[in-house]
C-alpha positions in Angstrom: 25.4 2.9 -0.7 25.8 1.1 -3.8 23.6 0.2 -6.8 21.8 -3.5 -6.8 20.2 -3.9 -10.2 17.0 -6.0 -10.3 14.9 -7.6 -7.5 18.1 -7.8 -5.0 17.6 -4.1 -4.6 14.3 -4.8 -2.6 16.2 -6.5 0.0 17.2 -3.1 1.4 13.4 -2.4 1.9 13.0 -5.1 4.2 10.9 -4.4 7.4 9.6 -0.8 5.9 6.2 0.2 5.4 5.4 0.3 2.0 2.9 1.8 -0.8 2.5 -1.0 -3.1 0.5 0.5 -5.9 -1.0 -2.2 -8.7 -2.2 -2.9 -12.3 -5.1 -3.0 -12.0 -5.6 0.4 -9.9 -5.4 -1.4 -6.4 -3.5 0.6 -3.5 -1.8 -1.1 -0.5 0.2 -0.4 2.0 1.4 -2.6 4.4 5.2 -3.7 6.0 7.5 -5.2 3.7 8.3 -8.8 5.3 9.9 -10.9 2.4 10.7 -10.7 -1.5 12.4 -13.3 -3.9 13.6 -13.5 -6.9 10.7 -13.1 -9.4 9.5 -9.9 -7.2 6.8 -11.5 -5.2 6.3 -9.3 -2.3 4.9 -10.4 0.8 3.2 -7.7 3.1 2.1 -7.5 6.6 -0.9 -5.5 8.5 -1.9 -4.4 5.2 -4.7 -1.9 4.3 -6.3 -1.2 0.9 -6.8 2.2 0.5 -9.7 3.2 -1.5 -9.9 7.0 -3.0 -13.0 8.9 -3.8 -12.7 12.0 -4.9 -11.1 14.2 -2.1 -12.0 11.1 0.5 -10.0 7.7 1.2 -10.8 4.6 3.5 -9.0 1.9 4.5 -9.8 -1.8 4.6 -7.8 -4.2 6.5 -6.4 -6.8 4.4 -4.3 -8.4 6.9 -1.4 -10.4 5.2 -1.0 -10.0 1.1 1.1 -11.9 -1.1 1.2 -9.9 -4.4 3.0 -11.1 -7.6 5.7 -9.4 -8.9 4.5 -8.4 -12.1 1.1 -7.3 -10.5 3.4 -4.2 -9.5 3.3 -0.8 -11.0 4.8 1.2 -8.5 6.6 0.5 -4.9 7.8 3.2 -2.6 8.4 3.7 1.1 6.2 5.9 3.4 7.9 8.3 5.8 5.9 9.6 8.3 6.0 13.5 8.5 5.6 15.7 11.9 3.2 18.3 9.2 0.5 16.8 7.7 -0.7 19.2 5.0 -3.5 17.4 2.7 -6.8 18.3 1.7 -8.1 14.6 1.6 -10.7 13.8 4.1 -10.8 10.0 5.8 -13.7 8.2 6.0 -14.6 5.4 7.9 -15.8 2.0 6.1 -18.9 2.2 7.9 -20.0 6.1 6.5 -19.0 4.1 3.5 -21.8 1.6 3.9 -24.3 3.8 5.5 -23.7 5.7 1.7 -24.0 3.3 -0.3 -27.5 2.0 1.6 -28.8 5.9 1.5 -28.9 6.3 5.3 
């Protein structure tokens, strides 16, 4: 496979599922549905994944349209039959009950 400099590369990412990570800190990952020219990404069933510590949880998002120059990093996300991490997932709603003290 050859080299495409610039945005035209994306193209071969098309239909993947995606880390998108941004600027400001903000993780996504979601299914990589359209790009153009300037980088705009649009992603599909998308979750934000929040990180605390050794803990994460996911929000829903749904569909996210994220400006190109929003984006820090971008990389696929290959499933694996050996899942070896010490992060713990939590549920949005121990996330609430937390934050209220219950």
């Amino acid at each position: 496979m050859s080299f495409i400099p610039g945005t035209a590369s994306l193209v071969d990412e098309v239909d993947k599922r995606l880390l998108v990570l941004l600027r400001d800190g903000r993780t996504l990952i979601g299914y990589l549905r359209s790009v153009d020219q300037f980088a705009n990404l649009l992603l599909q069933d998308t979750i934000e994944r929040i990180y605390v510590e050794k803990k994460y949880g996911d929000i829903p998002r749904g569909i996210f349209l994220v400006r190109g120059e929003n984006v820090s990093l971008l990389g696929e996300i290959v499933r694996m039959s050996v899942y070896t991490s010490t992060v713990v997932v939590i549920s949005l709603c121990y996330r609430t009950m937390r934050k209220k003290g219950v």
